[in-house]
C-alpha positions as CSV (number, residue, x, y, z in Angstrom):
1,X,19.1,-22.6,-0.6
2,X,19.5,-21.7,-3.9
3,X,21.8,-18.7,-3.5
4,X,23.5,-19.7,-0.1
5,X,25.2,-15.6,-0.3
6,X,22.0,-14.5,-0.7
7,X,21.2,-12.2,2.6
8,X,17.6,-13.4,3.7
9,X,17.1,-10.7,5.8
10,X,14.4,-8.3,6.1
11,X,15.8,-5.2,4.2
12,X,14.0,-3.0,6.5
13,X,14.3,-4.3,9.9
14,X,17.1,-5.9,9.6
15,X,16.2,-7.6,12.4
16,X,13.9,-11.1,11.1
17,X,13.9,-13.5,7.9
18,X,12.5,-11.1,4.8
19,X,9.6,-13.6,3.3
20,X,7.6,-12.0,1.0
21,X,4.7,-11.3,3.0
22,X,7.1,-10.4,6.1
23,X,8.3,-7.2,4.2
24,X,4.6,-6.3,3.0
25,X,2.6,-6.7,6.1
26,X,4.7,-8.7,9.0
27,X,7.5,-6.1,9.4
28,X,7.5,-3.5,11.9
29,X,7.7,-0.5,9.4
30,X,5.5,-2.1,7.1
31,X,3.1,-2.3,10.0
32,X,3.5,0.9,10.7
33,X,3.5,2.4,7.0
34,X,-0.2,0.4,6.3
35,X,-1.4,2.1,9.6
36,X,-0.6,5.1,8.9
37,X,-2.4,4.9,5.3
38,X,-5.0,3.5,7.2
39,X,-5.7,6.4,9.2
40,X,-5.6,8.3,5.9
41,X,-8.6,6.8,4.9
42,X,-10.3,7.2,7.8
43,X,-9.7,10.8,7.8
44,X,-11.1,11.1,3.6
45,X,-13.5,8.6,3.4
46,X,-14.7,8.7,7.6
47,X,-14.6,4.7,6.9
48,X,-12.3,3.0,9.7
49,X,-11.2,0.2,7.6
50,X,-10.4,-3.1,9.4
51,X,-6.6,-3.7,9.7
52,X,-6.1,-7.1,7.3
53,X,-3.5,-7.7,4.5
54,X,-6.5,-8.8,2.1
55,X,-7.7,-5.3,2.2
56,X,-4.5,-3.7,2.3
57,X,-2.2,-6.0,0.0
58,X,-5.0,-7.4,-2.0
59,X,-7.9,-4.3,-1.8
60,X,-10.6,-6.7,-1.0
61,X,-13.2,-4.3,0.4
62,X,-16.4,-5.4,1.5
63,X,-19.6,-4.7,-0.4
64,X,-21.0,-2.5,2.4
65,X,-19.1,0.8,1.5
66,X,-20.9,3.5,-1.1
67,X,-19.1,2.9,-4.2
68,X,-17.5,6.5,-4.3
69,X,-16.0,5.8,-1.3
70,X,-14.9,2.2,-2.2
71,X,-13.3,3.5,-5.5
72,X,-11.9,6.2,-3.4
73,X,-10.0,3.6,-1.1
74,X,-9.0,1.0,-3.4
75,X,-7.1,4.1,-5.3
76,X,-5.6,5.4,-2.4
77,X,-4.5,1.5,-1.0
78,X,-3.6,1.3,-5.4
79,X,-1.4,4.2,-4.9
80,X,0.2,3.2,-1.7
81,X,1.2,-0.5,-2.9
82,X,2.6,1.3,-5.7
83,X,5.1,3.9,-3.4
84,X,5.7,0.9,-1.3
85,X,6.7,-1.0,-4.4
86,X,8.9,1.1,-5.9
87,X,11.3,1.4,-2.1
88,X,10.9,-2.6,-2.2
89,X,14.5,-2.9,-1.5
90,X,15.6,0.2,0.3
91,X,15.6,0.6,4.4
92,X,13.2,3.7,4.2
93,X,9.7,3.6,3.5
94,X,7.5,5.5,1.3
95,X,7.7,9.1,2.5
96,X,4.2,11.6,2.3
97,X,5.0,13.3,-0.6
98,X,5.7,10.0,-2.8
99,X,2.6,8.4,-1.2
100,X,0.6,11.9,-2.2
101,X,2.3,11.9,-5.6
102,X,1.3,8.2,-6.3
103,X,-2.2,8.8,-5.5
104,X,-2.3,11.6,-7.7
105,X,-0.4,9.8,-10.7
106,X,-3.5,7.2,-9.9
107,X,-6.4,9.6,-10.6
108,X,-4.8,11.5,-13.5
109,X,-4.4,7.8,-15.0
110,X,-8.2,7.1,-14.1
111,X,-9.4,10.7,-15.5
112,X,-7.3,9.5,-19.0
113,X,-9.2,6.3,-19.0
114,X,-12.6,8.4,-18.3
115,X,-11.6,10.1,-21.4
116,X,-10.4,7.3,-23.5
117,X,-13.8,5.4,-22.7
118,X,-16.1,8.6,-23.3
């Protein structure tokens, strides 16, 4: 190990060794937080989205969705990575309100681009 006072573990849990994809998708509260947005979605878009870090972590929908409702996710997954990001290193998780903000801070952003382009 490179730092050997470097603390390796999970900053959330506490409990097992914090990889990178441990504290995005492998920990318990992470688990929990990506569920929770996923139930989000499936409550805006009526879309139960399959439960995979690719389409979470990465936002690799499949072709098969309208592409309102495609935008519509891959903005609210945007936001969330985003909120999730900026508590990287705390022991809470993204709380409603930040998630909400983020989301909104998104499509302001995309309605300023919409402007820009037209």
């Amino acid at each position: 190990n490179m730092y050997p006072n470097l603390n390796l573990t999970c900053w959330k849990y506490k409990q097992a060794r914090g990889t990178f994809f441990h504290t995005w998708w492998l920990c318990p509260k992470s688990k929990k937080y990506w569920k929770k947005i996923r139930i989000w979605i499936k409550e805006i878009t009526n879309i139960q989205l399959e439960f995979k870090a690719e389409i979470f972590l990465l936002g690799m929908l499949k072709s098969e969705y309208p592409k309102e409702m495609k935008y519509l996710i891959l903005h609210i997954i945007t936001a969330a990575r985003i909120a999730l990001a900026q508590c990287w290193k705390g022991d809470q998780m993204p709380t409603n309100n930040l998630i909400i903000q983020k989301v909104l801070d998104c499509a302001e952003m995309d309605l300023l681009t919409q402007n820009l382009r037209d």
